[in-house]
C-alpha positions in Angstrom: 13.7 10.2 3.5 11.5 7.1 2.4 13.4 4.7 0.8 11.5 2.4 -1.8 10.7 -1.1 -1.4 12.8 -2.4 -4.1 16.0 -0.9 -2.5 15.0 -2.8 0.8 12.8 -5.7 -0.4 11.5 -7.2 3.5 8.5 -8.3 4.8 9.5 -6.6 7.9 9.9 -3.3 5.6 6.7 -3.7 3.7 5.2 -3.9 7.1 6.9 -0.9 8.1 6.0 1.0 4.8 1.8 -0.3 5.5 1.9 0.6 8.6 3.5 4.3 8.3 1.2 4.8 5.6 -1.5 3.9 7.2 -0.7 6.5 10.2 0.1 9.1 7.2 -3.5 8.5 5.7 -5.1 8.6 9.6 -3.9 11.7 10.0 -5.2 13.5 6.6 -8.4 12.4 7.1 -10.8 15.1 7.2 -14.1 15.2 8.1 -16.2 14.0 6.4 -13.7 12.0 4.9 -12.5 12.7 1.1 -13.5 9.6 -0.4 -10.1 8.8 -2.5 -8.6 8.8 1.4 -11.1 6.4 2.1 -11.0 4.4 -0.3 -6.9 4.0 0.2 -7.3 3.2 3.8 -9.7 0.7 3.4 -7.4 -1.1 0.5 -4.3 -1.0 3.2 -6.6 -2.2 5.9 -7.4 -5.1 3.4 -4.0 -5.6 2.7 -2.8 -5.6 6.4 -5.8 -8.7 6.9 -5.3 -10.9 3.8 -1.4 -10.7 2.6 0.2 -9.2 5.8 -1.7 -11.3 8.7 -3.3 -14.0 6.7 0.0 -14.3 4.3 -2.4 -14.9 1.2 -0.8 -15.6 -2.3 -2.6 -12.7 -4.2 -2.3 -13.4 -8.5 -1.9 -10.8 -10.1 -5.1 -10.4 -11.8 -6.9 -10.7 -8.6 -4.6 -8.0 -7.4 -5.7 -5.7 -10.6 -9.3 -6.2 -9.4 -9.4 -6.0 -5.8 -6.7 -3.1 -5.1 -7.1 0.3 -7.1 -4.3 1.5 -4.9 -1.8 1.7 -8.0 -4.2 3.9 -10.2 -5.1 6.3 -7.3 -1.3 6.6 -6.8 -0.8 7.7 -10.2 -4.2 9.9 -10.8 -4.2 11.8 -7.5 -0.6 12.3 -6.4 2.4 14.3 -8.1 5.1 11.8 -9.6 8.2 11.1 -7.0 6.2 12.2 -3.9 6.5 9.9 -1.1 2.9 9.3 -1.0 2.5 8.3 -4.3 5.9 6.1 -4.2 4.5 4.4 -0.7 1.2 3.2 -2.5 3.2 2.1 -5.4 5.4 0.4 -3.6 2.5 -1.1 -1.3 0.2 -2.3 -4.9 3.2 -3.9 -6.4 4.4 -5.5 -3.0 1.2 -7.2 -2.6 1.7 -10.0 -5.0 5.2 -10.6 -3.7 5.1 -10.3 0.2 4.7 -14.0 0.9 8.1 -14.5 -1.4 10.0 -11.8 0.1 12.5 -12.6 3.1 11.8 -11.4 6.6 
């Protein structure tokens, strides 16, 4: 059972979370590639780079316009399914990773 990132607000889970998702997304991948899957992997990959590795202080408005991640969670994926709670959870940790504990 996932449990959300604001029950268990860690750097070490957000990497956990980025990571598992990013296996989850691997592994629908079809070929070609659909490209809202695409799209979604290349945001984590992004994410993994710049706020994981490189611990960037992402604004919020910068977050709006470089991650779609939040909108594709809502338009393509059923409400409450752990896909579309991961990516949430993922978007909305991205401005506050740097701030959260390890």
């Amino acid at each position: 059972m996932y449990i959300r990132l604001y029950e268990k607000a860690t750097k070490n889970y957000y990497r956990q979370i980025l990571d598992e998702t990013i296996a989850i997304i691997n592994s629908n991948l079809e070929q070609p590639p659909l490209p809202v899957y695409q799209s979604v992997l290349n945001q984590l990959f992004d994410i993994k780079e710049n706020v994981v590795k490189k611990a960037l202080l992402v604004d919020p408005e910068e977050i709006s316009e470089r991650y779609s991640l939040g909108g594709i969670a809502v338009k393509n994926f059923d409400d409450n399914v752990e896909l579309q709670n991961r990516l949430m959870d993922i978007f909305m940790g991205v401005c506050d990773y740097v701030l959260l504990d390890e």
